[in-house]
C-alpha positions as CSV (number, residue, x, y, z in Angstrom):
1,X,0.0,0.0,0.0
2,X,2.8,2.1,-0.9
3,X,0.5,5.2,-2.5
4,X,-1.9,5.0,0.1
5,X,-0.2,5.1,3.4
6,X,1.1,8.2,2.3
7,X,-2.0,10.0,2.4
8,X,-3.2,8.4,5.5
9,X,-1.5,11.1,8.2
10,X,0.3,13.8,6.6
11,X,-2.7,15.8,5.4
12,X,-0.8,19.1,6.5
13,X,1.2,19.0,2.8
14,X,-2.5,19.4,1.3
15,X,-2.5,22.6,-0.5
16,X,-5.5,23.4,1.2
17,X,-3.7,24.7,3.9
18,X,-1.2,27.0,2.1
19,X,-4.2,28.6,0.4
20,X,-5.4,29.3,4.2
21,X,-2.4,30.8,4.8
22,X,-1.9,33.2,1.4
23,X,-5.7,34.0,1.9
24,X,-6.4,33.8,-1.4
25,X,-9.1,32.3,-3.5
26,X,-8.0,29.4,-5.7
27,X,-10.8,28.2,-7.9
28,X,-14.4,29.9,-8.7
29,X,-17.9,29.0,-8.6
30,X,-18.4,26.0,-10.7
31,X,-22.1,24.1,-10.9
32,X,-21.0,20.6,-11.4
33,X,-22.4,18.4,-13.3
34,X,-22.7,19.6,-17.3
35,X,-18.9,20.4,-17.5
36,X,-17.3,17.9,-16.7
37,X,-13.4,17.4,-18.5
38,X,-14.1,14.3,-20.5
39,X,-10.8,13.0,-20.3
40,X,-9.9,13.7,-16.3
41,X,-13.6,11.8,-16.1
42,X,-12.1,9.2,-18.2
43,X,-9.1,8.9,-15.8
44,X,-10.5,9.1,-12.6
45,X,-12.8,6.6,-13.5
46,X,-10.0,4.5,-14.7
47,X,-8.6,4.6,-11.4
48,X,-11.2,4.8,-8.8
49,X,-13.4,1.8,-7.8
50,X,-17.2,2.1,-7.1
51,X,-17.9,0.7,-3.4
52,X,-20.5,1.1,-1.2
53,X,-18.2,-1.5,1.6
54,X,-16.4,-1.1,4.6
55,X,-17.8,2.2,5.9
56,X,-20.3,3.6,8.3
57,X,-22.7,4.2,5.2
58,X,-22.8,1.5,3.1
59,X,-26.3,3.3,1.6
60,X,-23.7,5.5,-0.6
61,X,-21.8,4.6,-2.7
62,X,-18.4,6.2,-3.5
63,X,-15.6,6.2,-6.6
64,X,-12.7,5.9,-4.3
65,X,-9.1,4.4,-4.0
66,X,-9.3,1.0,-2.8
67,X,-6.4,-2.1,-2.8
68,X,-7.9,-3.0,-6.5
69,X,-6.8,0.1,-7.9
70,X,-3.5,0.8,-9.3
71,X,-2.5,4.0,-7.4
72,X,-2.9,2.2,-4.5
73,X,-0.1,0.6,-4.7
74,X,2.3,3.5,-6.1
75,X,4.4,5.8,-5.2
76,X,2.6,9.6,-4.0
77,X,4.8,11.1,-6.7
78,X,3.4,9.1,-9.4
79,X,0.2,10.8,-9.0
80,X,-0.2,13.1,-12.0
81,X,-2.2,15.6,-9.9
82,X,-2.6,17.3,-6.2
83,X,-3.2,14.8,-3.4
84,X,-6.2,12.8,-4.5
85,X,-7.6,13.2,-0.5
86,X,-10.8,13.3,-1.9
87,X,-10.5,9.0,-3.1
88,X,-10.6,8.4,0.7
89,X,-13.7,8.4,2.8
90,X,-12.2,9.6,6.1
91,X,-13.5,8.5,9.2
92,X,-15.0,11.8,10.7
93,X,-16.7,12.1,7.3
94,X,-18.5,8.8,7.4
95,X,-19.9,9.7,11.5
96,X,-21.7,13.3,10.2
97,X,-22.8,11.2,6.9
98,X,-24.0,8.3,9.0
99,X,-25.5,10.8,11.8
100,X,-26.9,13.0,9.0
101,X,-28.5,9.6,7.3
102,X,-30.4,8.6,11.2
103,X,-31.5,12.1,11.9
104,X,-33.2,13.2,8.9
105,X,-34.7,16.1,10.8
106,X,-31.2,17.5,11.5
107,X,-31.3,18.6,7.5
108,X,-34.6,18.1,6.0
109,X,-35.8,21.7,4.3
110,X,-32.5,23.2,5.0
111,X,-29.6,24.9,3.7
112,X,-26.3,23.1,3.9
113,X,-22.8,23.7,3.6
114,X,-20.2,21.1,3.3
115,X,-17.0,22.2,4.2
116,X,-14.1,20.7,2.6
117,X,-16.2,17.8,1.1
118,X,-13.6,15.5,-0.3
119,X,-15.5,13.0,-1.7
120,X,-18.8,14.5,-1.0
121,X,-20.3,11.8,1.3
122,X,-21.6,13.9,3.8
123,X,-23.5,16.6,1.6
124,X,-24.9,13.5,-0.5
125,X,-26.0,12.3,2.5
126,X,-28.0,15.7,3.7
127,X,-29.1,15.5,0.2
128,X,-30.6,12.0,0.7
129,X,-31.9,13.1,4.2
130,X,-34.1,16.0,2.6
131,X,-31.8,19.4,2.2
132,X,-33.0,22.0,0.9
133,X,-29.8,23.6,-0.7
134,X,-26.6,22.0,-0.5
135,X,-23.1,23.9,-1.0
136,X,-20.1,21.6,-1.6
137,X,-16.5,23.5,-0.9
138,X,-13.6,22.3,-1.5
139,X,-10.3,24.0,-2.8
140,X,-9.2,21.3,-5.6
141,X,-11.8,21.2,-8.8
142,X,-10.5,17.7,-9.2
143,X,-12.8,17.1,-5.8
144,X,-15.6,18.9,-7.1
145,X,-15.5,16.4,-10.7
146,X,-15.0,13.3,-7.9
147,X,-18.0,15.0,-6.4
148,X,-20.5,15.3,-9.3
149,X,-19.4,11.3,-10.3
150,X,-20.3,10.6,-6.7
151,X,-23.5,12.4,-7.0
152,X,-24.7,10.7,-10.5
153,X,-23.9,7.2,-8.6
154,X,-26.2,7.8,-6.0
155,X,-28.9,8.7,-8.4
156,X,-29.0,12.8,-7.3
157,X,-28.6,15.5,-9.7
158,X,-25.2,17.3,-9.0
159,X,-25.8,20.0,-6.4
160,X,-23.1,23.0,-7.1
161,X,-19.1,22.8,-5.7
162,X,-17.5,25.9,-4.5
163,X,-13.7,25.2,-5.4
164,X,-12.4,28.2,-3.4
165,X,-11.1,28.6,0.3
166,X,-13.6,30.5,1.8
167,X,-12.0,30.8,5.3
168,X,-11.1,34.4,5.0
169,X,-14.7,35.5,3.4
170,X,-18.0,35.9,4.0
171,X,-20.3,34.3,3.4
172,X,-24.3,34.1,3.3
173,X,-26.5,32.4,5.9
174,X,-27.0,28.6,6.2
175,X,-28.7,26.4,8.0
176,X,-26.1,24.2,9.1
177,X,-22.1,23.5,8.4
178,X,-20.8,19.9,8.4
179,X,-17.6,19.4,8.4
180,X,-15.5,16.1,9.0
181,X,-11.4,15.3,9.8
182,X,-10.4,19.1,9.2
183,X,-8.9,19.5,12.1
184,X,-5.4,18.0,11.0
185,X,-3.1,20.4,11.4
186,X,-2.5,22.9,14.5
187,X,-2.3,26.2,12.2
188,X,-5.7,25.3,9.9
189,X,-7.4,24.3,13.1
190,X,-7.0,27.9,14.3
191,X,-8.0,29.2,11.5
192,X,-11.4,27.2,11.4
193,X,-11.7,27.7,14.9
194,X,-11.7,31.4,14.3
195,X,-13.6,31.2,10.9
196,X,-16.1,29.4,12.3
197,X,-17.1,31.3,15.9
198,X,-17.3,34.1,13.7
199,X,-19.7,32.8,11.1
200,X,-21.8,31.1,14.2
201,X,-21.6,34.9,16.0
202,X,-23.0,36.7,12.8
203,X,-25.6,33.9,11.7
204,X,-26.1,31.8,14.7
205,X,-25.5,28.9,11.9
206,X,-25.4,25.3,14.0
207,X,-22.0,23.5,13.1
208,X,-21.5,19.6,13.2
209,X,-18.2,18.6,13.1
210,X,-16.6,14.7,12.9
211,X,-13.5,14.0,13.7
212,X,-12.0,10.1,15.0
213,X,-9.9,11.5,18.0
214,X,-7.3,13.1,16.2
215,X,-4.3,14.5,17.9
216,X,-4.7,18.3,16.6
217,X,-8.5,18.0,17.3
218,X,-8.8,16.4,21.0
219,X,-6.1,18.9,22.1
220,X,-7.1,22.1,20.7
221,X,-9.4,25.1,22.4
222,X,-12.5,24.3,20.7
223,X,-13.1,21.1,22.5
224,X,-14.2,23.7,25.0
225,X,-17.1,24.4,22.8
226,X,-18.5,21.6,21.3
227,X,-20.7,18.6,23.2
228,X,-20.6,14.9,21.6
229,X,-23.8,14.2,19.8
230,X,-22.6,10.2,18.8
231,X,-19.7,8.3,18.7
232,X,-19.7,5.5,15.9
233,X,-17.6,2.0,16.1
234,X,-15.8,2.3,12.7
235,X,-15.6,-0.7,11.1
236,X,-12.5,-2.8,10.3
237,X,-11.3,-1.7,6.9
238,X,-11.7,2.1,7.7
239,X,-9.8,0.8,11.0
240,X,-7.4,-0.5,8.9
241,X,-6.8,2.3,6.4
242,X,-6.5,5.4,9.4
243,X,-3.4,4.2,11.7
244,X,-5.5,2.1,13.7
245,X,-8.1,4.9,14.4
246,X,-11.5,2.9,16.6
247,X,-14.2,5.3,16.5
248,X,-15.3,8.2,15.1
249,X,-17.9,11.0,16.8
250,X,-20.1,14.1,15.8
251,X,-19.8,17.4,17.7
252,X,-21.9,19.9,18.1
253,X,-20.3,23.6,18.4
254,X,-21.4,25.9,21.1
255,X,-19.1,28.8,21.5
């Protein structure tokens, strides 16, 4: 599992977090769905796998990087793009998409942003639970193709993918903000931390976050703030595939 382990802990050399850092916007608005590149279509599809398996949801399924593929297997570098972050389901993804999937209520008729979606799990699965409006962000339009795929295998039309960082702008009001294992790195946790008491000040917008017990996440400030909805047994491949990571839980922010 040579490609794969090496996207298993060092998420802090995403790019995600240098665009935090420079404050600048990386990619527009871009409704997903009718635009599609057909030949990066051609290639992720070429090495992804469709599975539904081994996860907390296996009501979805996903195009993600699994032992059958090829890149599996390789080296990082061999990659011919950014870190393809968005083949993994994560584990603090699949808790708000499995919390999301037994609480209907928490979404139904409301707006909902996904903050850096990945692979879109958990906004397919507000979708599925009766949102209202759905707003996928993710910095890497690579994600927000992965995305629309993801969306067409579930049977949903495409909702749109913001492929901008959005953590130093405003933003309009929703409903509710999901977002899962985010808190990997010590400087982008501050910086959501911050983002996101302001956006709750100015909107009083409720925020679920997952997250499987990571290091930068149980020790940082904002576990001050937040009060455990769930805490899900992840099951043995996702066990596998994260370090040895158990569980995975759903917060609830209260600053």
């Amino acid at each position: 599992m040579a490609f794969s382990l090496c996207w298993k802990a060092p998420r802090s050399q995403w790019s995600f977090l240098q665009a935090v850092n420079s404050g600048s916007p990386l990619f527009l608005w871009r409704t997903m769905g009718s635009c599609l590149d057909p030949k990066m279509k051609a290639y992720l599809e070429e090495n992804t796998e469709v599975t539904s398996s081994g996860s907390l949801t296996p009501e979805i399924q996903l195009r993600l990087l699994t032992p059958r593929c090829k890149f599996w297997w390789e080296r990082a570098d061999l990659w011919p793009y950014s870190d393809p972050y968005w083949a993994i389901y994560w584990p603090g993804g699949q808790a708000l998409s499995r919390y999301l999937l037994d609480n209907p209520a928490v979404v139904r008729g409301k707006s909902v942003l996904d903050l850096g979606s990945g692979c879109g799990a958990t906004a397919i699965a507000a979708k599925m639970s009766g949102a209202s409006k759905i707003l996928a962000n993710d910095i890497d339009p690579i994600a927000g193709m992965a995305i629309t795929l993801n969306c067409k295998l579930n049977g949903l039309n495409p909702f749109p993918v913001l492929t901008k960082n959005i953590l130093n702008t405003q933003q309009g009001k929703f409903d509710l903000i999901v977002l899962g294992d985010m808190f990997y790195d010590e400087d982008l946790a501050d910086s959501l931390h911050l983002w996101l008491q302001n956006y709750f000040w100015t909107h009083g917008t409720r925020v679920l976050i997952g997250d499987p017990g990571r290091p930068q996440f149980s020790g940082h400030s904002i576990r001050h703030q937040l009060y455990q909805l769930v805490e899900y047994t992840l099951p043995e491949p996702t066990q596998q595939e994260n370090n040895g990571l158990t569980t995975s839980a759903v917060w609830d922010f209260h600053p």
